[in-house]
C-alpha positions as CSV (number, residue, x, y, z in Angstrom):
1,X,-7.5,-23.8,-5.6
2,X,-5.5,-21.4,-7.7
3,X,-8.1,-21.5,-10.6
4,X,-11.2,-20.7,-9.1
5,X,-13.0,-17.8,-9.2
6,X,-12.8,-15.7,-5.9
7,X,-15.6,-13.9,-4.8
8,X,-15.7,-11.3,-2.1
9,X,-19.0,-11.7,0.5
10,X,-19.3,-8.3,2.8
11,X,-20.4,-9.7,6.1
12,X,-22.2,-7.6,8.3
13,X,-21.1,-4.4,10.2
14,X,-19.2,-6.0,12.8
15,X,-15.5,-6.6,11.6
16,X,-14.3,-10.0,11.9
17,X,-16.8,-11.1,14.2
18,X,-19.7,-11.6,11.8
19,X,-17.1,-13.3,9.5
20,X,-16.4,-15.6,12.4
21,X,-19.8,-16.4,12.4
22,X,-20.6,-17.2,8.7
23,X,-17.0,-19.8,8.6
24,X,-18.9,-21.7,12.0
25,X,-21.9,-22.1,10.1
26,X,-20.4,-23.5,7.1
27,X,-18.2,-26.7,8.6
28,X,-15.5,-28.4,6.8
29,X,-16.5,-25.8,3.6
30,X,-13.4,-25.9,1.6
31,X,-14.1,-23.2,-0.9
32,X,-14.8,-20.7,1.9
33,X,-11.8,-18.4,3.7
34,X,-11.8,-15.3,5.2
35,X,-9.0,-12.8,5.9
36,X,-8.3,-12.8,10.2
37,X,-6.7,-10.3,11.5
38,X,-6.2,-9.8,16.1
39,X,-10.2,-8.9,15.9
40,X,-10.4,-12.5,15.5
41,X,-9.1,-12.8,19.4
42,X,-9.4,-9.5,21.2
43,X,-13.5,-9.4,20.2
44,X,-13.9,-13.1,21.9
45,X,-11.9,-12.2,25.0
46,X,-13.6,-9.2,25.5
47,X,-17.3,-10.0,25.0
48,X,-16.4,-13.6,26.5
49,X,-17.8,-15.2,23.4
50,X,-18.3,-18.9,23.3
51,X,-16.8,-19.1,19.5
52,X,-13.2,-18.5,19.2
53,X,-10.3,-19.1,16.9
54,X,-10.2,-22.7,18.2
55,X,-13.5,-23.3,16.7
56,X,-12.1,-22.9,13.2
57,X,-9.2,-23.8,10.6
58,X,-6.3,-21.5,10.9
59,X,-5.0,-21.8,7.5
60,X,-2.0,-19.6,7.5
61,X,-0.5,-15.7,8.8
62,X,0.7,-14.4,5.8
63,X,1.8,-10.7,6.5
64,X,3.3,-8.3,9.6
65,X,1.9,-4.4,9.4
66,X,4.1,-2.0,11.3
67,X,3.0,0.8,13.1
68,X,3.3,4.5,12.9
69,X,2.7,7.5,15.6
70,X,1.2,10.3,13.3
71,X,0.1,14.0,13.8
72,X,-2.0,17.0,11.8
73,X,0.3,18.6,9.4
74,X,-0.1,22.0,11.0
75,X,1.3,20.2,14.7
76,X,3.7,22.1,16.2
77,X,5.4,18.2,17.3
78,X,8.0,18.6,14.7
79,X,9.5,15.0,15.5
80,X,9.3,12.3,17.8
81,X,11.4,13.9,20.6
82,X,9.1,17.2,20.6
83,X,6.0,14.4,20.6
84,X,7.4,12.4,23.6
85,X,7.9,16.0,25.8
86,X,4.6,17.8,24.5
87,X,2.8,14.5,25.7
88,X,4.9,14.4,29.0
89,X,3.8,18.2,29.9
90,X,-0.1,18.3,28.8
91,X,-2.9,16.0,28.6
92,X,-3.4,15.0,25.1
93,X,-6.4,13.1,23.3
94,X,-5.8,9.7,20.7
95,X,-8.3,7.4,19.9
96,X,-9.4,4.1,18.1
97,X,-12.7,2.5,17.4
98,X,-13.0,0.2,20.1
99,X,-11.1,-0.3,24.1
100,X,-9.1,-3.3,24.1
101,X,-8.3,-2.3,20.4
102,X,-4.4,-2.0,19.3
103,X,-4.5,1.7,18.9
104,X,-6.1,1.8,22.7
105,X,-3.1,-0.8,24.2
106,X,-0.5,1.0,22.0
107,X,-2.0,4.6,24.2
108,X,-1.9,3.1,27.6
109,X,1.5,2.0,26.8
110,X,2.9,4.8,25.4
111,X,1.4,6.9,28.5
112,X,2.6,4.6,31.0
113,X,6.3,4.6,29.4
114,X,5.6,8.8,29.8
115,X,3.7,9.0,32.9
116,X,1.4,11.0,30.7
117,X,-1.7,12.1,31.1
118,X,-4.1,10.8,27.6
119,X,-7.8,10.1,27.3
120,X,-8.8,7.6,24.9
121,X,-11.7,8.7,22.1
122,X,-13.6,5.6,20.7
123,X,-14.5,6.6,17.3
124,X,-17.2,4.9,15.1
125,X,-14.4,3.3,12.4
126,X,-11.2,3.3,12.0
127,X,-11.6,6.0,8.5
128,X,-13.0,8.2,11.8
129,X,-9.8,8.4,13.5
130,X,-8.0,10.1,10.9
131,X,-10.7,12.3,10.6
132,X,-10.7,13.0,14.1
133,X,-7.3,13.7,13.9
134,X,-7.0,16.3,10.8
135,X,-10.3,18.2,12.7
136,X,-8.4,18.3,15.7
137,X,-10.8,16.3,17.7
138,X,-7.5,14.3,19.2
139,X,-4.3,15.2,18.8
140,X,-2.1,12.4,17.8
141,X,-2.9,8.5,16.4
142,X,-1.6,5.3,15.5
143,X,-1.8,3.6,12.3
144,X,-0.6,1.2,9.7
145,X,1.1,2.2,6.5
146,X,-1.5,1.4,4.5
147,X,-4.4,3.5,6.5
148,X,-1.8,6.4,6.6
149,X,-1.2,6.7,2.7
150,X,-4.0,8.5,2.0
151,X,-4.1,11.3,4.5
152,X,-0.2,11.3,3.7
153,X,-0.9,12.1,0.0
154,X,-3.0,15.1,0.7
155,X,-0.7,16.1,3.4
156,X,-3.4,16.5,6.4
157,X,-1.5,14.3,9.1
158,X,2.5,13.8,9.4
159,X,4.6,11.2,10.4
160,X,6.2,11.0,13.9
161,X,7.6,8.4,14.5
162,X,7.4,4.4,13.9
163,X,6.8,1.9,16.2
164,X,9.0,-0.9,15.9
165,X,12.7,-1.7,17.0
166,X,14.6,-0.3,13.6
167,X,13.5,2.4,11.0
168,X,10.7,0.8,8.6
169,X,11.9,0.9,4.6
170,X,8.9,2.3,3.6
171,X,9.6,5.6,5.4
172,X,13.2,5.3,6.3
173,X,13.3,9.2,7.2
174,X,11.1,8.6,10.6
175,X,12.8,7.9,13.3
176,X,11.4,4.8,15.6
177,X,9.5,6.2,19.1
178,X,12.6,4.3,20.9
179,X,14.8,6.9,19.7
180,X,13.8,9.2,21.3
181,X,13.5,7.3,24.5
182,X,10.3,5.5,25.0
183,X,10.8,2.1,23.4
184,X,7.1,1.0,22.5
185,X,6.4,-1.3,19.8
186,X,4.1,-3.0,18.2
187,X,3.3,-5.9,14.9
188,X,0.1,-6.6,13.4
189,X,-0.3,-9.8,11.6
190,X,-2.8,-10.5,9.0
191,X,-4.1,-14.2,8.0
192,X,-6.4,-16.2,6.4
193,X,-9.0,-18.8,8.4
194,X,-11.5,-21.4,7.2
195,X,-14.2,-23.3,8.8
196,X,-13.6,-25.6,11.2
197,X,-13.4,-29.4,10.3
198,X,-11.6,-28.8,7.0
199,X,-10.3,-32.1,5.5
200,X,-6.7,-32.4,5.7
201,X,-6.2,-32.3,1.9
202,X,-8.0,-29.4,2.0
203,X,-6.0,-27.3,4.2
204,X,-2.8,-28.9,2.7
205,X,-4.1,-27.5,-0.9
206,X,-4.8,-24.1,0.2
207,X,-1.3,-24.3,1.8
208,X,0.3,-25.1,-1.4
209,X,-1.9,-22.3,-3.1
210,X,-0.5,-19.6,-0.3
211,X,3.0,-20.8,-0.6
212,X,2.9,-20.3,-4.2
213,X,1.0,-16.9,-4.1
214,X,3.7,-15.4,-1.6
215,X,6.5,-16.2,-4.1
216,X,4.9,-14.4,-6.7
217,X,6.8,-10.7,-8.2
218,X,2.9,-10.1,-7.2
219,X,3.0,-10.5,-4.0
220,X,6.2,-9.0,-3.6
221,X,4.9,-5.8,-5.1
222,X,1.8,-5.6,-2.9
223,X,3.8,-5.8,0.1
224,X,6.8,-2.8,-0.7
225,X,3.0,-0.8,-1.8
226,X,1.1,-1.2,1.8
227,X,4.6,-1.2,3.7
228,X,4.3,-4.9,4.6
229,X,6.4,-7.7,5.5
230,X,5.7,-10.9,4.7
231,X,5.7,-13.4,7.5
232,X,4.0,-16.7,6.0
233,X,3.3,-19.2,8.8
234,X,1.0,-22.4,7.6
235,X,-1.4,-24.4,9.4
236,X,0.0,-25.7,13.3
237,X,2.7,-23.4,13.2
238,X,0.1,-20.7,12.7
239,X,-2.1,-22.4,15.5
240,X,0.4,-22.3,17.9
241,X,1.3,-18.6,17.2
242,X,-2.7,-17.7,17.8
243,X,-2.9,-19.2,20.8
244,X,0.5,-17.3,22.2
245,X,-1.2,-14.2,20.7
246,X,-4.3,-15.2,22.8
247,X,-2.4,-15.3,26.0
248,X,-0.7,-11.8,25.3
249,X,-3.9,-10.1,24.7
250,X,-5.2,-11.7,27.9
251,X,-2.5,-10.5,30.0
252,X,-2.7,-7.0,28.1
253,X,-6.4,-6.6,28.7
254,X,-6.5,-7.5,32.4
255,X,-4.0,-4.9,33.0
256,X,-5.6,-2.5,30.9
257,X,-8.5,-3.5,33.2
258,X,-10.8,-4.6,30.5
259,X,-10.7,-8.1,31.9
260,X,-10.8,-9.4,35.5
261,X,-8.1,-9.2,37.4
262,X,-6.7,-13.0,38.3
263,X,-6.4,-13.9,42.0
């Protein structure tokens, strides 16, 4: 595996979905993967798709993103304490590009924890968000490091706080949201799937092929760069964990009330 040429294939304007597609119409494919990330469950349980994760080779998770609460630069929120009584005494606007999406859960939580009044703005794309956030359009979002970067760079957004049970290396100077009293947190994994039916040498050669890349000074460098951890998890193992992941967003979405209710 290590020796071929990769190719990326843009699929589509729907984010892990159409990929979903192309992997169950290419069975037992061995040269095809794509990168999965929670889209890979949350779209299925909330359109009530017939093709899931079950219908296809988990190959492996491979990385945890953590994430941060962040505000326009020109916020009067200095830190996470002034964030968590500001929301507690106003209404206050975040948003995300789809309900049932983690920025979405991670906003009901949050105001739930605050009894807090927030309204939720779906925004075409996740770029969107930040730009809804530096136009003032909402007034505070969640991200991952690597989304953040960028609007961190030209210093339009700051960073409140991260959301996670300890302060995150890549920005040890911001304090976790639990420190200041409302202890909300949240991991995002990112994997890699293949078609269903894939021989068993198949997925054991891609295994090898993974272990080997995440040993790599490589791969070690990409991580501390998108303030990633790595969390490699191969083939059952990695099964098993999608289909806990499955029942957590279940529970999640029914009483975000995006699913019906079970009697």
């Amino acid at each position: 595996m290590a020796d071929r040429e990769v190719r990326l294939l843009p699929r589509g304007d729907d984010p892990g979905v159409d990929a979903m597609h192309l992997l169950a119409q290419r069975p037992g494919d061995p040269s095809l993967v794509s990168t999965c990330t929670p889209v890979f469950l949350q779209a299925p349980l909330l359109r009530g798709m017939a093709l899931t994760h079950r219908a296809l080779t988990p190959l492996a998770r491979l990385v945890t993103d953590h994430f941060f609460l962040a505000v326009r630069a020109d916020c009067p929120w200095q830190d996470a304490r002034a964030f968590v009584s500001g929301i507690a005494s106003r209404p206050t606007r975040t948003g995300g590009y789809f309900k049932g999406g983690i920025n979405h859960l991670l906003a009901l939580s949050i105001a739930s924890h605050l009894r807090a009044e927030v309204e939720f703005v779906v925004t075409p794309s996740e770029p969107a968000v930040w730009q809804a956030l530096v136009d003032g359009s909402i007034d505070w979002a969640c991200g991952v490091a690597a989304e953040l970067e960028p609007h961190l760079h030209n210093h339009s957004v700051r960073l409140i706080a991260a959301l996670y049970t300890e302060r995150r290396p890549v920005f040890p100077d911001v304090p976790t949201l639990a420190e200041a009293g409302v202890p909300v947190t949240f991991t995002m994994w990112r994997g890699l799937m293949a078609p269903a039916g894939l021989a068993a040498q198949d997925a054991a050669a891609w295994h090898e092929t993974l272990r080997h890349v995440t040993h790599t000074n490589t791969w070690q460098t990409y991580l501390r760069q998108n303030g990633q951890t790595g969390s490699y998890l191969p083939g059952a193992d990695f099964t098993a964990f999608l289909d806990r992941e499955w029942d957590w967003y279940q529970h999640h979405f029914r009483l975000a009330g995006l699913l019906p209710a079970v009697d």
